[in-house]
N, CA, C and O atoms as a Tinker XYZ file with bonds, in Angstrom:
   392  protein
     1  N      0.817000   -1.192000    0.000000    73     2
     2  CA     0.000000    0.000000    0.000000    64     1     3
     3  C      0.861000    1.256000    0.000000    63     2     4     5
     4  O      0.551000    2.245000   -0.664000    81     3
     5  N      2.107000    1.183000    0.871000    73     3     6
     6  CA     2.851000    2.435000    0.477000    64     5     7
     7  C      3.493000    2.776000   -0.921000    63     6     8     9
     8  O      3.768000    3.889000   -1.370000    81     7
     9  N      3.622000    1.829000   -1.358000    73     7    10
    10  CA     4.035000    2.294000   -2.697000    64     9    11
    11  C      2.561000    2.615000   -3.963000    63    10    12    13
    12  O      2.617000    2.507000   -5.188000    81    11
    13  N      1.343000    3.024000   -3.091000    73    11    14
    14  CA     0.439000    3.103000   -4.100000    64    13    15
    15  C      0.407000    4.633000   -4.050000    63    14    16    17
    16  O     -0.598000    5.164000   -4.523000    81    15
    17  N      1.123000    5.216000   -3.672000    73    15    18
    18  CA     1.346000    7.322000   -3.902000    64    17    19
    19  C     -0.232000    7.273000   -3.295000    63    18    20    21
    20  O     -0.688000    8.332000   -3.728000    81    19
    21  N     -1.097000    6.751000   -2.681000    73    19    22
    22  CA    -2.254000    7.163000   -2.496000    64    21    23
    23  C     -2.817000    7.267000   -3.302000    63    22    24    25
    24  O     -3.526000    8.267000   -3.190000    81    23
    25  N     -3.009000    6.568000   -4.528000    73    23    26
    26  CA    -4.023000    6.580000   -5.828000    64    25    27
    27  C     -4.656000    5.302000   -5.798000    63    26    28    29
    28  O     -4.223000    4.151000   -5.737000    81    27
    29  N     -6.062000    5.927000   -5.868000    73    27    30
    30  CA    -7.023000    4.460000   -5.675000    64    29    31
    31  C     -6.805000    3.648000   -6.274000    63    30    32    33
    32  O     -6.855000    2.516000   -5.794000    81    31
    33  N     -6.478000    3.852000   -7.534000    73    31    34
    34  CA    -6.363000    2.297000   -8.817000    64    33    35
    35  C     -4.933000    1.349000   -7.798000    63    34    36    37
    36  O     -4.685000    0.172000   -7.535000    81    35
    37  N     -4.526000    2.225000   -7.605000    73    35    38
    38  CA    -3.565000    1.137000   -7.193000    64    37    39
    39  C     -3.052000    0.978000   -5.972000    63    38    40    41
    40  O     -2.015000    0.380000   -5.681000    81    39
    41  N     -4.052000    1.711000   -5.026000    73    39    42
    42  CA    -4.324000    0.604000   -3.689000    64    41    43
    43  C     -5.492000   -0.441000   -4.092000    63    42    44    45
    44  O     -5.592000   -1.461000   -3.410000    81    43
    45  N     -6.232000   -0.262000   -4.995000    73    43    46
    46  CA    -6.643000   -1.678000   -4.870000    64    45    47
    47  C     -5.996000   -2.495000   -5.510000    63    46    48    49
    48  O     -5.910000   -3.619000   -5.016000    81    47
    49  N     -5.372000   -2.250000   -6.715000    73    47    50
    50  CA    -4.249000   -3.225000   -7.110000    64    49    51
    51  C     -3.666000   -4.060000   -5.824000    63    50    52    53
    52  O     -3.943000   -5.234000   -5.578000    81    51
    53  N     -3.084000   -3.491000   -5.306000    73    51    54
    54  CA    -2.353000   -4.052000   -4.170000    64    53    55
    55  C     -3.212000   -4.874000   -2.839000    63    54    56    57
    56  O     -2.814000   -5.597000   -1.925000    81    55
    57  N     -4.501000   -4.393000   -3.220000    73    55    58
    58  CA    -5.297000   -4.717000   -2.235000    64    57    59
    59  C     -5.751000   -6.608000   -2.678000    63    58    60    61
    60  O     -5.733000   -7.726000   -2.162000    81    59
    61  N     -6.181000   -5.800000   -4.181000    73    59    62
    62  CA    -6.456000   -7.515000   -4.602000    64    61    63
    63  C     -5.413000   -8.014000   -4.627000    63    62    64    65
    64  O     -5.688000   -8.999000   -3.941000    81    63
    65  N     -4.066000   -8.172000   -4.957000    73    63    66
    66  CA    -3.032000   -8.943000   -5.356000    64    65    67
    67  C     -3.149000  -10.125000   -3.579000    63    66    68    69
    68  O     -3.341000  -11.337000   -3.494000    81    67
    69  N     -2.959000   -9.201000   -2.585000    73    67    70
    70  CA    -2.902000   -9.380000   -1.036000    64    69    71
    71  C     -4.343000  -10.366000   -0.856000    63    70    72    73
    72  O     -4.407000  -11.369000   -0.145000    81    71
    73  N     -5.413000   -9.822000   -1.658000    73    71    74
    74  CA    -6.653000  -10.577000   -1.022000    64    73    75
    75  C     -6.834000  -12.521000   -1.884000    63    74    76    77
    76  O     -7.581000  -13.419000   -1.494000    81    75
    77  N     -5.705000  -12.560000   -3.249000    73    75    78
    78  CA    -5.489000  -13.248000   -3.717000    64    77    79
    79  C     -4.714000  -14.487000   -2.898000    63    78    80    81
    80  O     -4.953000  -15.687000   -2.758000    81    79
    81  N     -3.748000  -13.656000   -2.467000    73    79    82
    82  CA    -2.330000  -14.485000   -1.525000    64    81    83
    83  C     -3.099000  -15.194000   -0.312000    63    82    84    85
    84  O     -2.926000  -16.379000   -0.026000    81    83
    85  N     -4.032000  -14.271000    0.415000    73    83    86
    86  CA    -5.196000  -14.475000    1.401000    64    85    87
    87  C     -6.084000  -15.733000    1.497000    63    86    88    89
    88  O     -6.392000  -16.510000    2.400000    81    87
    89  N     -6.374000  -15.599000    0.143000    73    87    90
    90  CA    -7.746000  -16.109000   -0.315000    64    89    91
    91  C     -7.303000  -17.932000   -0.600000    63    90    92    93
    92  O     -7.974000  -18.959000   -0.497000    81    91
    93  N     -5.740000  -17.651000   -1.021000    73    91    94
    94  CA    -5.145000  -19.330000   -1.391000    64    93    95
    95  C     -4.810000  -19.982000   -0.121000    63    94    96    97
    96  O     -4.998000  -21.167000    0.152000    81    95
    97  N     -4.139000  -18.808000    0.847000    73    95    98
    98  CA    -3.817000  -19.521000    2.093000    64    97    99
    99  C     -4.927000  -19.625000    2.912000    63    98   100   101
   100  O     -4.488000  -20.235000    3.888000    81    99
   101  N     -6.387000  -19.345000    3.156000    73    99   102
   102  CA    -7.491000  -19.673000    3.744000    64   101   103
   103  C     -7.856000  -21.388000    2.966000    63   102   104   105
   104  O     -8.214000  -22.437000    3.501000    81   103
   105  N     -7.515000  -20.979000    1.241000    73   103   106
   106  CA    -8.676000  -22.636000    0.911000    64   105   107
   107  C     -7.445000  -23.421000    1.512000    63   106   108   109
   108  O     -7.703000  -24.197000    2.433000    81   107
   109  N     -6.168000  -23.308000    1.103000    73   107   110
   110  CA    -4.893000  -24.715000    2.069000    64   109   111
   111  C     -5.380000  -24.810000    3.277000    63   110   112   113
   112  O     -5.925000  -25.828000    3.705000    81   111
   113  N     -5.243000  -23.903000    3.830000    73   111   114
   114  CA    -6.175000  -24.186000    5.421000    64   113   115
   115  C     -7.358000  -24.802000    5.876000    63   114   116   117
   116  O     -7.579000  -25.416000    6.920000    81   115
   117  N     -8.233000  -24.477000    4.714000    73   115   118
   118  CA    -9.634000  -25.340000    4.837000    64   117   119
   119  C     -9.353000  -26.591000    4.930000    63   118   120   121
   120  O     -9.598000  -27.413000    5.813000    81   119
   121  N     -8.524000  -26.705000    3.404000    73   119   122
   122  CA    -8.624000  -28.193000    2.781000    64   121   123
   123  C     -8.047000  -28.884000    3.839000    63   122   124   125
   124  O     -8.583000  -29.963000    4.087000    81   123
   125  N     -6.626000  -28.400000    4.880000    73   123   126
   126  CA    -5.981000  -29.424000    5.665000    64   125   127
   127  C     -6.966000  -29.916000    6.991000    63   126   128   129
   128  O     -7.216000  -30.987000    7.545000    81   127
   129  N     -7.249000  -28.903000    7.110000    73   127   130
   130  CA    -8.316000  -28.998000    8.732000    64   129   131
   131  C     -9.390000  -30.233000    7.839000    63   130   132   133
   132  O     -9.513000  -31.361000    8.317000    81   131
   133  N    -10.043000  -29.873000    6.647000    73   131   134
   134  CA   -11.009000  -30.850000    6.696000    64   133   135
   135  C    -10.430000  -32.566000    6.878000    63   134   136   137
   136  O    -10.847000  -33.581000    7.436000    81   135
   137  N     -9.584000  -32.290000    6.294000    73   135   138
   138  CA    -8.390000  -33.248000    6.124000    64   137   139
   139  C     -8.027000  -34.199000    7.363000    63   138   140   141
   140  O     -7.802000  -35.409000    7.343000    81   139
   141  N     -8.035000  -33.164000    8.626000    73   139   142
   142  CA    -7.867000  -33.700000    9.532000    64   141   143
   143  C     -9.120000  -34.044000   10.783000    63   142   144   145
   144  O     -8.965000  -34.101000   12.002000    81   143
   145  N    -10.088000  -34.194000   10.156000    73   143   146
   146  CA   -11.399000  -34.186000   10.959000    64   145   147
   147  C    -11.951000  -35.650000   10.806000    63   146   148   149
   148  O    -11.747000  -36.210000    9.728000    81   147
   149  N    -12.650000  -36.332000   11.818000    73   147   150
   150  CA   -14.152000  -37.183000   11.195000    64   149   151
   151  C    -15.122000  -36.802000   10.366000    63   150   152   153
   152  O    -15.059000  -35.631000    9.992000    81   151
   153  N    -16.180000  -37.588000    9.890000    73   151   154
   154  CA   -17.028000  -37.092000    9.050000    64   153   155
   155  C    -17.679000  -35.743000   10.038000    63   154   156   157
   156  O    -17.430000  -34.558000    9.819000    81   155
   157  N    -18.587000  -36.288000   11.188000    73   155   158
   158  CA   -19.039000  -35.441000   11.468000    64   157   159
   159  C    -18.186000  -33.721000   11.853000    63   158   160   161
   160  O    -18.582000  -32.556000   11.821000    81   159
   161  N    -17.430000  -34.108000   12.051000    73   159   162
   162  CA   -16.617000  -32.288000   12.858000    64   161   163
   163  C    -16.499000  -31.647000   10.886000    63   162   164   165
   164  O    -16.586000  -30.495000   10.460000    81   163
   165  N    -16.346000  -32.559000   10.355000    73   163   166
   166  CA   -16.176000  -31.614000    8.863000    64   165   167
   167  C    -17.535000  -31.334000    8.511000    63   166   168   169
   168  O    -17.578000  -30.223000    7.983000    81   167
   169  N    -18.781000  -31.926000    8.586000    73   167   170
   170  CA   -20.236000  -31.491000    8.433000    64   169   171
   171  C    -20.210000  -29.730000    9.404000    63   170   172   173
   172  O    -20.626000  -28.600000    9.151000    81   171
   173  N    -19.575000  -30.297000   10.397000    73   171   174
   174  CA   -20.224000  -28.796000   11.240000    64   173   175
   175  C    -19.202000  -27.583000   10.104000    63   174   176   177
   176  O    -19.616000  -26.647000    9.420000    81   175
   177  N    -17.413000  -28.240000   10.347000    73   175   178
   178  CA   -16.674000  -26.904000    9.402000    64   177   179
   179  C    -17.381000  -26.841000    8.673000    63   178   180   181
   180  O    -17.905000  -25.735000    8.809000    81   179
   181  N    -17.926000  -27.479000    7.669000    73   179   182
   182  CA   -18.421000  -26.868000    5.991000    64   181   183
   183  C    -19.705000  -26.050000    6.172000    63   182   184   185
   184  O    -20.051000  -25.253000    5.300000    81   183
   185  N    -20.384000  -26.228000    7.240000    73   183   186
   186  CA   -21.485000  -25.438000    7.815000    64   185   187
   187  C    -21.076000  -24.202000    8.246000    63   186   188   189
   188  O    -21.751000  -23.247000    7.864000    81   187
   189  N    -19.945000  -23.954000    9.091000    73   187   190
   190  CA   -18.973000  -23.066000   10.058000    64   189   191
   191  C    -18.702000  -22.077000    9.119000    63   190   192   193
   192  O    -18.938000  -20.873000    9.218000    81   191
   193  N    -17.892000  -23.032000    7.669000    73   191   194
   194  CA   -17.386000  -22.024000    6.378000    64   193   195
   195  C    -18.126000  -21.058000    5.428000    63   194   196   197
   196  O    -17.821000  -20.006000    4.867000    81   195
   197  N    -19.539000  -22.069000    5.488000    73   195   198
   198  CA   -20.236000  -21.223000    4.711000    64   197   199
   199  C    -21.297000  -20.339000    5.282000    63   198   200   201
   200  O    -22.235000  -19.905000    4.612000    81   199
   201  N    -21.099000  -20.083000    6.602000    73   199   202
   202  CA   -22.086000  -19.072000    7.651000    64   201   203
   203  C    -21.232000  -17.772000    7.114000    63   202   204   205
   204  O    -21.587000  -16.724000    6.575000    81   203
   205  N    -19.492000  -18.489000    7.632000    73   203   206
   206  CA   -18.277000  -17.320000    7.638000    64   205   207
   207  C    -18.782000  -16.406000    6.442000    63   206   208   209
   208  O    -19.340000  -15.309000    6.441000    81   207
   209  N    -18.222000  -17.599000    5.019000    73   207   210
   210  CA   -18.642000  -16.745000    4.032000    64   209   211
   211  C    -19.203000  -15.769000    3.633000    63   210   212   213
   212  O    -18.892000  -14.836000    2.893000    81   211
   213  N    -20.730000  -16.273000    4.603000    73   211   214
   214  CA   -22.162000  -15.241000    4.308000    64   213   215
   215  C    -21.623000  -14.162000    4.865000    63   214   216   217
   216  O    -21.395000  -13.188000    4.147000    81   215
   217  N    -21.315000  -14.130000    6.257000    73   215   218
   218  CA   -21.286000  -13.232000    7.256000    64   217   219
   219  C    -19.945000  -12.028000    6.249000    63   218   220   221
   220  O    -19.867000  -10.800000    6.297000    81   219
   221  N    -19.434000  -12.621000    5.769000    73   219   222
   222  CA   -17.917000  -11.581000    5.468000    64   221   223
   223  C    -18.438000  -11.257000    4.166000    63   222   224   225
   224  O    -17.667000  -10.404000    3.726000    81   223
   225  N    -19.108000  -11.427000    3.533000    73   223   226
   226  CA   -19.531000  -10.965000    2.233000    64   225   227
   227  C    -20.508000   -9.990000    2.737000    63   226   228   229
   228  O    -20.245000   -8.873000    2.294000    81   227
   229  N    -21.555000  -10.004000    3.513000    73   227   230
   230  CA   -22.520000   -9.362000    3.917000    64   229   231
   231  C    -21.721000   -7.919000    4.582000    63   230   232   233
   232  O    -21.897000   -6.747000    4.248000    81   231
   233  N    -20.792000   -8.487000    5.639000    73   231   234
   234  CA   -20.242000   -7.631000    6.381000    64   233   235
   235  C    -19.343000   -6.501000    5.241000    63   234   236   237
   236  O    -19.273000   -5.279000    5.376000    81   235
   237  N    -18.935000   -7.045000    4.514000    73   235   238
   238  CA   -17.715000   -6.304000    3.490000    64   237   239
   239  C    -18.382000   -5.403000    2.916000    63   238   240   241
   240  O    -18.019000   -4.227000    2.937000    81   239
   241  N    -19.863000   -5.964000    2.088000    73   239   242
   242  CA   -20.479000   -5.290000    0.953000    64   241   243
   243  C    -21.158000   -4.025000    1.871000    63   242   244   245
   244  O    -21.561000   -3.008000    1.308000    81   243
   245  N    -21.229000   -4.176000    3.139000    73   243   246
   246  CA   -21.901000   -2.737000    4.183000    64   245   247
   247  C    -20.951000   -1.865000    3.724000    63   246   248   249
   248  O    -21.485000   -0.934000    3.122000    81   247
   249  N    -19.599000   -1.783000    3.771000    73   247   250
   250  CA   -18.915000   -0.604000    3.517000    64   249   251
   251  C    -18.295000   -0.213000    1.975000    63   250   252   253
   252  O    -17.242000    0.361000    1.695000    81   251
   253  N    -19.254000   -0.696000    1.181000    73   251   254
   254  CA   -19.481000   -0.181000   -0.177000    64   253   255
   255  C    -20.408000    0.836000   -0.247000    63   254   256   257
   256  O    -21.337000    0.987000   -1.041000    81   255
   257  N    -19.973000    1.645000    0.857000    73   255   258
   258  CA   -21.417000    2.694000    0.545000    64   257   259
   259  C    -21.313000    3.484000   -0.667000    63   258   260   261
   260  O    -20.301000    4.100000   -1.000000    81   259
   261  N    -22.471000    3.436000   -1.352000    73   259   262
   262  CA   -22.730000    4.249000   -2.556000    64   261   263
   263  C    -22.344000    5.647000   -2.478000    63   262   264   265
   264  O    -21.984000    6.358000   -3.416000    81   263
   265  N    -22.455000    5.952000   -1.289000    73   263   266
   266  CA   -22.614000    7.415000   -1.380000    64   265   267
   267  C    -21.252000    7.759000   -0.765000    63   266   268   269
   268  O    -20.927000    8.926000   -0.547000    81   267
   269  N    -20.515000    6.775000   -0.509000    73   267   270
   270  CA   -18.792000    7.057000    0.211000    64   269   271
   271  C    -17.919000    7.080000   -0.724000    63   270   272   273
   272  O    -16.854000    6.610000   -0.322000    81   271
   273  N    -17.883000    7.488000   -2.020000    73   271   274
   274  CA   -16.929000    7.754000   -2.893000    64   273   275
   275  C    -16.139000    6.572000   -3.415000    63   274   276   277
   276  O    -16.628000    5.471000   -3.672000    81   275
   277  N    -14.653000    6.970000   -3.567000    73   275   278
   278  CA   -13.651000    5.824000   -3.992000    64   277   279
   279  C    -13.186000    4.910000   -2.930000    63   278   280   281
   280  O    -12.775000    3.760000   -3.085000    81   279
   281  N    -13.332000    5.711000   -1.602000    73   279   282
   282  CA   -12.828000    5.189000   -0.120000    64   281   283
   283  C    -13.536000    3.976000   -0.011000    63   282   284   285
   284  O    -13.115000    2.943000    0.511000    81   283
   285  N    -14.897000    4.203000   -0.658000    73   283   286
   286  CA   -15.772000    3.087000    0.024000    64   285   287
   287  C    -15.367000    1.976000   -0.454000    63   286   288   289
   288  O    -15.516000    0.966000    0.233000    81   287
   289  N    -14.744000    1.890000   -1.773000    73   287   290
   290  CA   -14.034000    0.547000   -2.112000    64   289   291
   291  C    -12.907000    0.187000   -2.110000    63   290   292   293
   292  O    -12.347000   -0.800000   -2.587000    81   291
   293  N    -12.615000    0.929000   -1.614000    73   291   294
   294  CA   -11.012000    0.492000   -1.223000    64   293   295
   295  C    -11.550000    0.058000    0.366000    63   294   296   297
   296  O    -11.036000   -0.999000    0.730000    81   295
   297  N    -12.349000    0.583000    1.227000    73   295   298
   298  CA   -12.753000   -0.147000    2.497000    64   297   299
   299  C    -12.908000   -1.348000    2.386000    63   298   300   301
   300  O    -12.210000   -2.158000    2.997000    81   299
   301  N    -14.154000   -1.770000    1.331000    73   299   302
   302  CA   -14.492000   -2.923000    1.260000    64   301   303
   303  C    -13.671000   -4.197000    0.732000    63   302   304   305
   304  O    -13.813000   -5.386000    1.017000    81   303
   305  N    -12.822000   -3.600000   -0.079000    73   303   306
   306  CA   -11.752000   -4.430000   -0.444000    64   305   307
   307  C    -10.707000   -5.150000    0.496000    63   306   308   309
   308  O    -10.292000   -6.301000    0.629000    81   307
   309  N    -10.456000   -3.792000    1.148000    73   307   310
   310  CA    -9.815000   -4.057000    2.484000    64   309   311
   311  C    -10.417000   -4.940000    3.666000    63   310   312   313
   312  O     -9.802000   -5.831000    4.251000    81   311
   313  N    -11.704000   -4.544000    3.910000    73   311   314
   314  CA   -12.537000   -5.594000    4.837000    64   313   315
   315  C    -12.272000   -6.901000    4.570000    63   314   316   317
   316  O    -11.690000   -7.660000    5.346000    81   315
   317  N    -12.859000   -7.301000    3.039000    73   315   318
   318  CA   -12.357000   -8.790000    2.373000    64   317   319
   319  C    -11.044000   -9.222000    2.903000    63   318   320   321
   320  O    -11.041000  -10.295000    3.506000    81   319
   321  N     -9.951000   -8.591000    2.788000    73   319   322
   322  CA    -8.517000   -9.073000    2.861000    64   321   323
   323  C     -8.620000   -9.594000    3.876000    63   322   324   325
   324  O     -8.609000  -10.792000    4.156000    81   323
   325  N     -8.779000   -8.300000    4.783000    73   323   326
   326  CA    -8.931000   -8.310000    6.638000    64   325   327
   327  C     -9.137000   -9.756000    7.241000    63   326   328   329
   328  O     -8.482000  -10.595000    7.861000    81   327
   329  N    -10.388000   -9.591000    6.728000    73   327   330
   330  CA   -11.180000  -10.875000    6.837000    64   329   331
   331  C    -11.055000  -12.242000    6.203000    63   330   332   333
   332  O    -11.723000  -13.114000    6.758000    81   331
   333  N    -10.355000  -12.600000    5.180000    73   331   334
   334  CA   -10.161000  -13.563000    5.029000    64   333   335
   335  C     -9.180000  -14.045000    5.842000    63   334   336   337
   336  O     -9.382000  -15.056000    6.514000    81   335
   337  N     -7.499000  -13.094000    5.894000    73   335   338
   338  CA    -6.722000  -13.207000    6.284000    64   337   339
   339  C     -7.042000  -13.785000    7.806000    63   338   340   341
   340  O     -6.506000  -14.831000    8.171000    81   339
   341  N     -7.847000  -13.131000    8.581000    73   339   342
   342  CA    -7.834000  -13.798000    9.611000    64   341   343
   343  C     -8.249000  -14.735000   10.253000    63   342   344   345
   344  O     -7.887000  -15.222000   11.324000    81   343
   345  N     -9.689000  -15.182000    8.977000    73   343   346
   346  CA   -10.138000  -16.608000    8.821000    64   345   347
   347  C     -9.191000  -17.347000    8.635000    63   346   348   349
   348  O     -9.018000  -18.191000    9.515000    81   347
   349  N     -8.365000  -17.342000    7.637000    73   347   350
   350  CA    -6.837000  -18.082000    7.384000    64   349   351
   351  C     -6.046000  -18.831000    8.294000    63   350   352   353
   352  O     -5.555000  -19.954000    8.418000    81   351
   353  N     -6.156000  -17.362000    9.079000    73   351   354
   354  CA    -5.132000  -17.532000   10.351000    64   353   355
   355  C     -5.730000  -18.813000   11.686000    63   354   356   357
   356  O     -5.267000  -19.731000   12.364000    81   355
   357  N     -7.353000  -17.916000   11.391000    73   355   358
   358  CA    -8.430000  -19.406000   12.484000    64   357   359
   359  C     -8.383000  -20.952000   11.897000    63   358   360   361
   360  O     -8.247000  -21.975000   12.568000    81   359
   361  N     -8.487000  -20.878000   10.890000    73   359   362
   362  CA    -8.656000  -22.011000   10.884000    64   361   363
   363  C     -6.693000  -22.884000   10.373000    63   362   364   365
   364  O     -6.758000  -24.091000   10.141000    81   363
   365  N     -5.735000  -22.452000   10.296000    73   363   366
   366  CA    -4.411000  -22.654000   10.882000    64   365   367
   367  C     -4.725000  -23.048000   11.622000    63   366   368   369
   368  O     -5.172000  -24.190000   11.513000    81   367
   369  N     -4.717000  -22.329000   13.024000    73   367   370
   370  CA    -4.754000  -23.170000   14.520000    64   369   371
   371  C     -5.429000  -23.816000   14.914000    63   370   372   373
   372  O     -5.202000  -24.403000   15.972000    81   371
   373  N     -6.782000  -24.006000   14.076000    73   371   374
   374  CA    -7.352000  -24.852000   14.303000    64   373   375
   375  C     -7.096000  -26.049000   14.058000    63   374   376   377
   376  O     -7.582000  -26.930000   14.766000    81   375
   377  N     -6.102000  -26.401000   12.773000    73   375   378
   378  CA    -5.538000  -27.865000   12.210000    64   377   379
   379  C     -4.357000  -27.814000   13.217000    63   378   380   381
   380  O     -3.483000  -28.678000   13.154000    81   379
   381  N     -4.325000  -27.172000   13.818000    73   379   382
   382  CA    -2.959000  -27.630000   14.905000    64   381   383
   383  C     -3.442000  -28.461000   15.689000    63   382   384   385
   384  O     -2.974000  -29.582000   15.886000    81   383
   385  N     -4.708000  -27.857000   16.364000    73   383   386
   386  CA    -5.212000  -28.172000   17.555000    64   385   387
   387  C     -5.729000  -29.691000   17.019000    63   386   388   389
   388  O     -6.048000  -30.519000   17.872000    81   387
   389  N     -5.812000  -30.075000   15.403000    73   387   390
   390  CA    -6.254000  -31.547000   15.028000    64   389   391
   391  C     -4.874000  -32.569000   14.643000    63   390   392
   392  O     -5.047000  -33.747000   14.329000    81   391
């Protein structure tokens, strides 16, 4: 982000590139945890994943406000990252803890 001079096109450049890197290390994470479960504890994750989903898509698309300019998508972009990234990170420790 510091090297985006503060021009929107390319904080989100940087934003997606980051929400990409995010987005691969959340599904490795999925895939290992499911990996490491019984049937049932992976019924509840895939239930768990796709609440998350809802909830962070729902939550993200709030700060697309129409009426908030260019900021508003670079927020929301950012929310996504935020948020995956730290889903990422949950469900990591969670395959530890399996």
């Amino acid at each position: 982000m510091d090297r985006s001079g503060g021009v929107t096109v390319n904080m989100l450049d940087c934003i997606a590139a980051e929400t990409d890197r995010q987005d691969t290390r959340l599904n490795n994470a999925y895939k290992q945890t499911m990996a490491s479960l019984n049937a049932n504890r992976k019924k509840q994750l895939q239930e768990v994943q796709r609440l998350w989903i809802r909830y962070r898509d729902a939550n993200c698309d709030f700060y697309a406000d129409p009426n908030g300019g260019t900021i508003a998508t670079v927020n929301s972009n950012s929310c996504y990252m935020e948020a995956t990234a730290a889903r990422a990170t949950e469900l990591e420790n969670l395959r530890e803890e399996y």
